[in-house]
C-alpha positions as a printed NumPy array, in Angstrom:
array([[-21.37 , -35.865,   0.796],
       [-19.717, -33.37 ,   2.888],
       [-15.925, -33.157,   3.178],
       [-14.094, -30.846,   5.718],
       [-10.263, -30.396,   6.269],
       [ -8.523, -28.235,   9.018],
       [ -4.95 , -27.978,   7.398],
       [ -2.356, -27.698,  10.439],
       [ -0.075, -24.773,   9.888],
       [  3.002, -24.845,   8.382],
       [  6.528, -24.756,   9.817],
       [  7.98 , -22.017,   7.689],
       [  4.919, -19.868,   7.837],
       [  4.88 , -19.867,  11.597],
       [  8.511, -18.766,  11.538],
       [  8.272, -16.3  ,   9.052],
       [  4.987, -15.292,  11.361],
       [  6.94 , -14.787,  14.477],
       [ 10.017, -13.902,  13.069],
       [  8.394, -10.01 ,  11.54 ],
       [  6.478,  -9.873,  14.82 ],
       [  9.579, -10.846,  16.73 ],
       [ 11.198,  -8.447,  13.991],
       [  9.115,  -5.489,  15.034],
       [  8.703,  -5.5  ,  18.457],
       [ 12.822,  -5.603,  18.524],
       [ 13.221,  -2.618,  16.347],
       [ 10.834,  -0.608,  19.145],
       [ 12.457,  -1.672,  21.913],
       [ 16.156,  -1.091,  20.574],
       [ 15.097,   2.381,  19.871],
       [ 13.444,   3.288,  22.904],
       [ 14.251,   5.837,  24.804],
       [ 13.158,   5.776,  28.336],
       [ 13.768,   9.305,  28.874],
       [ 12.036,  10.897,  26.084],
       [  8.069,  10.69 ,  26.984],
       [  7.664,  10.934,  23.186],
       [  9.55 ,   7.753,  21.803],
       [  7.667,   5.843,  24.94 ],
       [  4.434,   6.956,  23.733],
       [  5.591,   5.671,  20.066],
       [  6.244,   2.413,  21.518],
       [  3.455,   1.952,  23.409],
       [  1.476,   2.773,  20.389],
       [  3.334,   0.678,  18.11 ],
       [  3.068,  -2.152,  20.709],
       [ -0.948,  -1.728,  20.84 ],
       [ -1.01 ,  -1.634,  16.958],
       [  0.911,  -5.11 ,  17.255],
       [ -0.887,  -6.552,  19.612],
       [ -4.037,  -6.874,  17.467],
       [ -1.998,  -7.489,  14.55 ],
       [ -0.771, -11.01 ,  16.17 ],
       [ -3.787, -12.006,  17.254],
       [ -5.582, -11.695,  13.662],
       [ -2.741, -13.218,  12.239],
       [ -2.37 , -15.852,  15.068],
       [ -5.775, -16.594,  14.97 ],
       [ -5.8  , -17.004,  10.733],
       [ -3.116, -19.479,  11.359],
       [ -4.814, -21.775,  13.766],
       [ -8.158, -21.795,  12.621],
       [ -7.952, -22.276,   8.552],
       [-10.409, -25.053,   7.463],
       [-12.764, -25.843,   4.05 ],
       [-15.657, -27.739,   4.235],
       [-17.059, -28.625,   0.45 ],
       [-21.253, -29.761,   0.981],
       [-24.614, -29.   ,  -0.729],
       [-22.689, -27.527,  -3.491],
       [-20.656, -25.017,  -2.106],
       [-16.529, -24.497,  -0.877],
       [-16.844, -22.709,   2.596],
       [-13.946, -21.384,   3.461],
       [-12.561, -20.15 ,   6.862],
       [ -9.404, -18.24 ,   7.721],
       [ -9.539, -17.247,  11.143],
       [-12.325, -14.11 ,  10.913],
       [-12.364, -14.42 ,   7.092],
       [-14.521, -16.084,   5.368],
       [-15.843, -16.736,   1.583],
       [-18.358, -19.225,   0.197],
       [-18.184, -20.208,  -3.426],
       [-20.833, -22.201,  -5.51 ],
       [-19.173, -25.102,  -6.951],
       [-20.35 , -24.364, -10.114],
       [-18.592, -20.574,  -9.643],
       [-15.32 , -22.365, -10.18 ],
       [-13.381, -22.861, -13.273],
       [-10.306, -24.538, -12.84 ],
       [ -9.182, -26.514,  -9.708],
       [ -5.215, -26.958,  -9.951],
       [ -1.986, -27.066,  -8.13 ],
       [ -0.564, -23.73 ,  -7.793],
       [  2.882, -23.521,  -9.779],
       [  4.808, -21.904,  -7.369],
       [  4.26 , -19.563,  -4.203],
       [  5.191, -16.609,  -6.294],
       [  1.751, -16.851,  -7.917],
       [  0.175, -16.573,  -4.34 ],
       [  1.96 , -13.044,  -3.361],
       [  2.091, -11.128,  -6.407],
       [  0.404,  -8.041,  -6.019],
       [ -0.618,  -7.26 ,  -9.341],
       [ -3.032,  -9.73 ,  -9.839],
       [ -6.452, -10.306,  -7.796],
       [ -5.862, -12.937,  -5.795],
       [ -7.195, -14.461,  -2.129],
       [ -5.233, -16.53 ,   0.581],
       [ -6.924, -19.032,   2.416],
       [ -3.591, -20.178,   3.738],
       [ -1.41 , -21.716,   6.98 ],
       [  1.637, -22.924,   5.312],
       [  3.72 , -22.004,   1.891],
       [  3.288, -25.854,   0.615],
       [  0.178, -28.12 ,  -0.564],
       [ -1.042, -24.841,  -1.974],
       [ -4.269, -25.533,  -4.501],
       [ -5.362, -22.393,  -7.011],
       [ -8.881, -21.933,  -7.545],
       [-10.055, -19.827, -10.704],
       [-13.676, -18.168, -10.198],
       [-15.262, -16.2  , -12.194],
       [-13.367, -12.878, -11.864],
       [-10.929, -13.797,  -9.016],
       [ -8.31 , -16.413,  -8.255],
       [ -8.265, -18.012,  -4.743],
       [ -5.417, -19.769,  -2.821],
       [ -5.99 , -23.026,  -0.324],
       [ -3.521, -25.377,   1.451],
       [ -5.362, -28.019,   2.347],
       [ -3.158, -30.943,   4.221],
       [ -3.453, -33.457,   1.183],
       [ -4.009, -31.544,  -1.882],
       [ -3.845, -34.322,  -4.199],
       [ -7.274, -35.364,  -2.18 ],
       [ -8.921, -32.162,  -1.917],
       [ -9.05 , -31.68 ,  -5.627],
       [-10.436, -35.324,  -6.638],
       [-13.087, -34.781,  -3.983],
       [-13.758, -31.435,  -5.336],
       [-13.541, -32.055,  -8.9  ],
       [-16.097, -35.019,  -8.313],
       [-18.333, -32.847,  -6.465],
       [-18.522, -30.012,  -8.696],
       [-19.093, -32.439, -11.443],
       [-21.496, -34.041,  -9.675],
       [-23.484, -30.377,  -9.117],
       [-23.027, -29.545, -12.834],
       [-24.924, -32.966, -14.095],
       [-27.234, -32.872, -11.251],
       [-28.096, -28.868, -13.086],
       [-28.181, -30.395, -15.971],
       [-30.539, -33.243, -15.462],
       [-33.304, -31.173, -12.733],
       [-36.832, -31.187, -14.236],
       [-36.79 , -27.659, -14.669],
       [-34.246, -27.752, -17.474],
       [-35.598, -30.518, -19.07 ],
       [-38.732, -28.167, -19.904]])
């Protein structure tokens, strides 16, 4: 069985998205000064940092998907990318809150397009973040799956030896 979902992005997160690139690219024109060659070299640099900045993070947002087949959670985030082993993965739950996804302290991944719908994946040393559009779906199919993979493991002829 092979399941894939391509999450649209969310709302909020494309506003907060625009709004600090929006943000930034304000702050460098307010304090431009057209006759100082320095402060128009600063913004032009500034402006070709951001340009590659958007598109990465453009780019993450519109092309997110997971595809879960022959065992494995493939998992795309614009140039990012991460398979896991179903039977890598410990727990498969909803995340509490969004807090969980941005604190720093912790090792944590974000395969996310929107702040809602967001699943928490515990692997063996490393916690990842999804947002798949129905979440409640995602994680029967996944569960299943993975349970599927562990009694399929358990049951081969070479561990029956």
């Amino acid at each position: 069985m092979t399941y894939e979902d391509k999450p649209r992005p969310g709302r909020g997160y494309l506003l907060c998205i625009y709004g600090i690139l929006a943000g930034s690219l304000l702050v460098v024109l307010l304090e431009l000064d057209l006759n100082d060659p320095l402060t128009i070299t600063g913004a032009v640099l500034v402006i070709v940092i951001l340009i590659p900045v958007c598109w990465f993070v453009l780019n993450s947002t519109n092309h997110t998907s997971y595809r879960i087949s022959d065992n494995t959670l493939e998992l795309r985030c614009g140039i990012r990318y991460k398979n896991i082993r179903l039977g890598q993965i410990l727990e498969i739950s909803h995340a509490r809150s969004r807090k969980e996804l941005v604190n720093p302290f912790f090792r944590r991944q974000g395969f996310c397009n929107r702040f809602t719908n967001l699943v928490r994946l515990d692997i063996k040393g490393d916690t990842v973040f999804l947002s798949p559009s129905d979440p409640e779906q995602f994680i029967k199919i996944l569960r299943e799956l993975k349970d599927d993979s562990a009694s399929k493991k358990t049951t081969s002829p070479e561990n029956s030896r």
